[in-house]
C-alpha positions in Angstrom: 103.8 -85.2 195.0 105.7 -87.2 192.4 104.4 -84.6 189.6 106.3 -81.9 191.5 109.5 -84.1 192.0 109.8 -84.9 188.2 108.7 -81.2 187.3 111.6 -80.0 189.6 114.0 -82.6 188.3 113.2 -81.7 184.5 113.8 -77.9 185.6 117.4 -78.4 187.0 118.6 -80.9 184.5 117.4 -78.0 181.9 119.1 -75.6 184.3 122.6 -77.7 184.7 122.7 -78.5 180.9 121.8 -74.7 179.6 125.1 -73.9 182.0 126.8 -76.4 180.6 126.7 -75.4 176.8 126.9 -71.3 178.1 130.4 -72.2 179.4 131.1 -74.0 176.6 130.8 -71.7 174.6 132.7 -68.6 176.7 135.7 -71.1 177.1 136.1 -72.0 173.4 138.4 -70.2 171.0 138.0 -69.5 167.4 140.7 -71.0 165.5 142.9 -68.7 163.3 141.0 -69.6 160.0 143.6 -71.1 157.3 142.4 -69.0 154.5 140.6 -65.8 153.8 139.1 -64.4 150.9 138.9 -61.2 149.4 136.7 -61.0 146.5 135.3 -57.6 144.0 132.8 -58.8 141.7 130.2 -56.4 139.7 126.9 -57.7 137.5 125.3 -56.6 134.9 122.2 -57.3 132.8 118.5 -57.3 131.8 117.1 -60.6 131.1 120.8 -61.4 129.5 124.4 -60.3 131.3 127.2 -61.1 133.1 129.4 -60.7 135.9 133.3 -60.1 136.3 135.6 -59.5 138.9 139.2 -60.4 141.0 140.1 -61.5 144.5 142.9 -62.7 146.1 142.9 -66.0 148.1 145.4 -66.4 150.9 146.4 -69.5 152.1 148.7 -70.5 155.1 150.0 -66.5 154.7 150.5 -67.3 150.4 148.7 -64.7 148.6 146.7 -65.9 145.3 145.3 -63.7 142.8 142.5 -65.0 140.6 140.2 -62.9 137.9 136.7 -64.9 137.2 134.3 -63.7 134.5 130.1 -65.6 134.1 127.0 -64.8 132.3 123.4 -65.0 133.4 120.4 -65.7 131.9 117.0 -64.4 133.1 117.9 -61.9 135.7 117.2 -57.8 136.0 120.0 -56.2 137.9 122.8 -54.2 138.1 125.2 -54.5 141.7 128.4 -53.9 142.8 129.1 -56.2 145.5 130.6 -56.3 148.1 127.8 -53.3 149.0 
């Protein structure tokens, strides 16, 4: 008899808790992020290459463009991303 009172006590607290985090999660908002980034990059290469590309970061509503270039070493591809 004390099995099935501990067995039905472990089921609701696992009941009451699951609700718990379920609401949670339905009442909270996502936060306006700060920043977002936009980014174009393309790679290039066969066992030697490189990559190059631009984006813009904005911050608080402040737009800032950047332009990044990199090599590789030991890779086989060719991408554009974003795909």
């Amino acid at each position: 008899m004390n099995t099935i009172k501990s067995i039905r006590s472990i089921i609701l607290a696992s009941v009451a808790a699951s609700l718990l985090v379920f609401v949670g999660f339905a009442v909270a908002e996502d936060p306006k992020p700060s920043a977002t980034l936009t980014l174009k990059e393309t790679e290039v290469g066969v066992l030697i290459g490189g990559d190059w590309g631009h984006g813009t970061l904005t911050y608080n509503g402040e737009p800032h463009m950047f332009h990044m270039t990199g090599a590789k070493l030991g890779r086989v591809l060719v991408s554009p991303w974003p795909r």
